[in-house]
C-alpha positions as CSV (number, residue, x, y, z in Angstrom):
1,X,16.4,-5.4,-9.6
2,X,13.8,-6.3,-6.4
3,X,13.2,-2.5,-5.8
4,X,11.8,-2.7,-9.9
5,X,10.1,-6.0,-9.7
6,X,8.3,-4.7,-6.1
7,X,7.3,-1.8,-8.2
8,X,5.4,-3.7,-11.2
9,X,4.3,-6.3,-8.7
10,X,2.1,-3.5,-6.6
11,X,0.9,-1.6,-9.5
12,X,-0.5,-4.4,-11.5
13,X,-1.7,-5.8,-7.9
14,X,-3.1,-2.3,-7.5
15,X,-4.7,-2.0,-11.1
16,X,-5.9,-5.8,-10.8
17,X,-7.7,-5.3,-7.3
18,X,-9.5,-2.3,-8.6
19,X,-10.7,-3.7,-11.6
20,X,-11.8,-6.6,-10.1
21,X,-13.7,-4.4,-7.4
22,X,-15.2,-2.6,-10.4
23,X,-16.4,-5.4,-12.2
24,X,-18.0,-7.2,-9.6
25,X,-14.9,-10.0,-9.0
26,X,-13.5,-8.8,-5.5
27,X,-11.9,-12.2,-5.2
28,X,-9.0,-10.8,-7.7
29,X,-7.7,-8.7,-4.7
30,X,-6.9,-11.2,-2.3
31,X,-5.8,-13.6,-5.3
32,X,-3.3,-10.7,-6.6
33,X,-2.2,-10.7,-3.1
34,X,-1.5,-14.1,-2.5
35,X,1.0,-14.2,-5.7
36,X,2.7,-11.1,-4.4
37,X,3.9,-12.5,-1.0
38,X,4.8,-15.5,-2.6
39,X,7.3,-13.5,-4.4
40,X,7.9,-11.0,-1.8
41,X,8.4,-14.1,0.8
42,X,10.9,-15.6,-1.5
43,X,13.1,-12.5,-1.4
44,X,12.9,-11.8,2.5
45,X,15.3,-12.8,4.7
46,X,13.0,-13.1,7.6
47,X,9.4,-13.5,6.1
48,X,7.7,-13.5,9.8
49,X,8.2,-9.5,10.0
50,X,7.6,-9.0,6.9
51,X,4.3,-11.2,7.4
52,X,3.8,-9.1,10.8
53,X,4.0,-5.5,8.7
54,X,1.7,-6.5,6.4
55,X,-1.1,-7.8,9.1
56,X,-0.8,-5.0,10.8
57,X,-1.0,-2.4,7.5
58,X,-3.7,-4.7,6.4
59,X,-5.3,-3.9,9.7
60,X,-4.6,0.1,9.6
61,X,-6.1,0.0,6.0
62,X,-9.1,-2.0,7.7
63,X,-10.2,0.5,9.8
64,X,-9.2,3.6,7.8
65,X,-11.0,2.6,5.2
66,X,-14.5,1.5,7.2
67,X,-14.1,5.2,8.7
68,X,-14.3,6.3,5.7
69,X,-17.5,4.0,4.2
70,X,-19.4,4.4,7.9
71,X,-19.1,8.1,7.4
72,X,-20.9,7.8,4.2
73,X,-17.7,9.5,2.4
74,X,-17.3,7.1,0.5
75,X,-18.9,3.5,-1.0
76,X,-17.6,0.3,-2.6
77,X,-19.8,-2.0,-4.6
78,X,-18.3,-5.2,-4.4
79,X,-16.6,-7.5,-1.8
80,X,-18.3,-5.9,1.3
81,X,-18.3,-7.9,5.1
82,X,-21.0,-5.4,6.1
83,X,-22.2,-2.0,4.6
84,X,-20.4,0.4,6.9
85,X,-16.9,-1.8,6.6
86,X,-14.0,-1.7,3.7
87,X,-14.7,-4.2,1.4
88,X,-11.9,-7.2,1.7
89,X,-10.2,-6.2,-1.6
90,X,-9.7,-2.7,-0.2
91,X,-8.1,-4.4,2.8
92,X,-5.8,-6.7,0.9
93,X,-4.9,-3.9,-1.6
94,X,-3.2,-2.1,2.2
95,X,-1.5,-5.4,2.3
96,X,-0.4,-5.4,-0.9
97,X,0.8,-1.6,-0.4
98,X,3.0,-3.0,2.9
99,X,4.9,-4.9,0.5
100,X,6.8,-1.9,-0.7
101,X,7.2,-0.2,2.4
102,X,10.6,-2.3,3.0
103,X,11.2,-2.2,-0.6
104,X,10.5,0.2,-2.7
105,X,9.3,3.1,-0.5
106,X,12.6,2.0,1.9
107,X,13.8,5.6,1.2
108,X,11.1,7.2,2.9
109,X,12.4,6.2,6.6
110,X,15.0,8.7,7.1
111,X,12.3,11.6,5.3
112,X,9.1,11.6,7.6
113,X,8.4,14.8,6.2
114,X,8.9,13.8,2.7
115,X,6.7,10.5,3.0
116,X,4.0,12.7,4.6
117,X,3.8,15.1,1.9
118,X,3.9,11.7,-0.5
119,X,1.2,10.5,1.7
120,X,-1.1,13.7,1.8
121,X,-1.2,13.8,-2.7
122,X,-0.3,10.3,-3.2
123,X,-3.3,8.7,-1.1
124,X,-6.2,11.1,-2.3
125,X,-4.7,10.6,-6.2
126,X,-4.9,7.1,-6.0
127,X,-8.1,7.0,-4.7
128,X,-9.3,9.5,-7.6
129,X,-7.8,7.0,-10.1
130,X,-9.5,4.1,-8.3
131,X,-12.7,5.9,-9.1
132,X,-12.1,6.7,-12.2
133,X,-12.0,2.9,-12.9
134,X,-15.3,2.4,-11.0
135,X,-13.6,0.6,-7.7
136,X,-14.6,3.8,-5.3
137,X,-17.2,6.3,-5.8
138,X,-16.7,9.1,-3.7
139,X,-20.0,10.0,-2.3
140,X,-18.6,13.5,-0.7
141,X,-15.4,14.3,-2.8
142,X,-14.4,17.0,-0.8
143,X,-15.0,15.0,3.1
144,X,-13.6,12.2,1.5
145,X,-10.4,13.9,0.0
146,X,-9.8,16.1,2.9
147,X,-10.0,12.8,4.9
148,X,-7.6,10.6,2.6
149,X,-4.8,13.7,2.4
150,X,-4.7,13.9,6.4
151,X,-4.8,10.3,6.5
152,X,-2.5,9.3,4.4
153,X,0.1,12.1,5.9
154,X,-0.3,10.8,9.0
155,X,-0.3,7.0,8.3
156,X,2.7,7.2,5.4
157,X,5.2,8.3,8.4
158,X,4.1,5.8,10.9
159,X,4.2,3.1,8.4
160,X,8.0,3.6,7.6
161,X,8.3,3.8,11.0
162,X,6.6,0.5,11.5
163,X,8.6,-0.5,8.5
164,X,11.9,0.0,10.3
165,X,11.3,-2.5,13.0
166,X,9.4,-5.2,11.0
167,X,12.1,-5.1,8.3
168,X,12.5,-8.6,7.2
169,X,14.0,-7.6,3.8
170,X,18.0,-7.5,2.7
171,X,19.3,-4.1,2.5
172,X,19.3,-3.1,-0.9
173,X,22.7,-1.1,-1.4
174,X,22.0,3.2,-3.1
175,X,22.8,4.0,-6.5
176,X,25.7,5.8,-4.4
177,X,26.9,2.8,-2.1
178,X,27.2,0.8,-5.2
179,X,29.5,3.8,-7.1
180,X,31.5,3.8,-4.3
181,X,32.2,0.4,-4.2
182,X,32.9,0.2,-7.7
183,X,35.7,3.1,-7.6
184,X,37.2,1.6,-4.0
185,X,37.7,-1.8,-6.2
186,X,39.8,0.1,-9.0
């Protein structure tokens, strides 16, 4: 029931951040944020590595995402420290995404190869989407795509990697561990 709720949590965090970015209220990024670790605190068994991962994605998504506006690929209109960093929305929106990385996306770890190819689509699609609801305007689409897609390959890996050893979250038992535990009861 977590994995679902850590779902809806980061796509209304998601839609919410972008909107706010879009309409000139940045401050509904971090404020999204804030009520998703309370909830994803709540539910972790030890909330320190949990608070650790998502520092350090926020981090990662920090500088990523200032590559990206100092190379002129891309440009955000509201929330901005300086004009060649991510605005702070953008970086809480990374820590909002390392909420699911012990959660939701927990079934990534064992697949590097799968979470890559996630990573390579995924990343540059949400970004398109993130435009398409005036967050992000991609100043070079093609520089900026090609960038996100080998980005996100190479960061979705090492984040489930990261993931592994700041997982503060209870095991949530497979569709298939719970079967089997239901027919060694009977």
């Amino acid at each position: 029931m977590f994995t679902l709720i850590n779902i809806v949590v980061f796509q209304i965090g998601w839609l919410v951040s972008v909107i706010g970015g879009a309409q000139q209220m940045p401050w509904l990024g971090p404020v999204t944020l804030l009520v998703a670790l309370l909830l994803h605190f709540k539910a972790a068994r030890r909330p320190i590595e949990e608070l650790l991962l998502v520092l350090i994605c926020g981090l990662m998504g920090a500088v990523f995402d200032s590559v990206l506006v100092s190379s002129g690929w891309v440009t955000y209109s509201s929330g901005l420290f300086h004009a060649s960093m991510a605005p702070y929305w953008i970086i809480t929106m990374w820590m909002l995404f390392a909420t699911t990385l012990n959660v939701s996306m927990r079934w990534f770890r064992r697949k590097p190869a799968t979470a890559a190819l996630f990573g390579f689509f995924g990343g540059p699609l949400s970004y398109i989407a993130g435009e398409k609801l005036g967050g992000i305007v991609l100043v070079a689409p093609s520089a900026a795509l090609l960038a996100l897609a080998i980005g996100w390959a190479v960061m979705m890996p090492v984040l489930m990697r990261l993931s592994e050893h700041f997982d503060g979250m209870p095991a949530t038992p497979t569709l298939r561990q719970r079967w089997r535990a239901e027919v060694q009861e009977c």
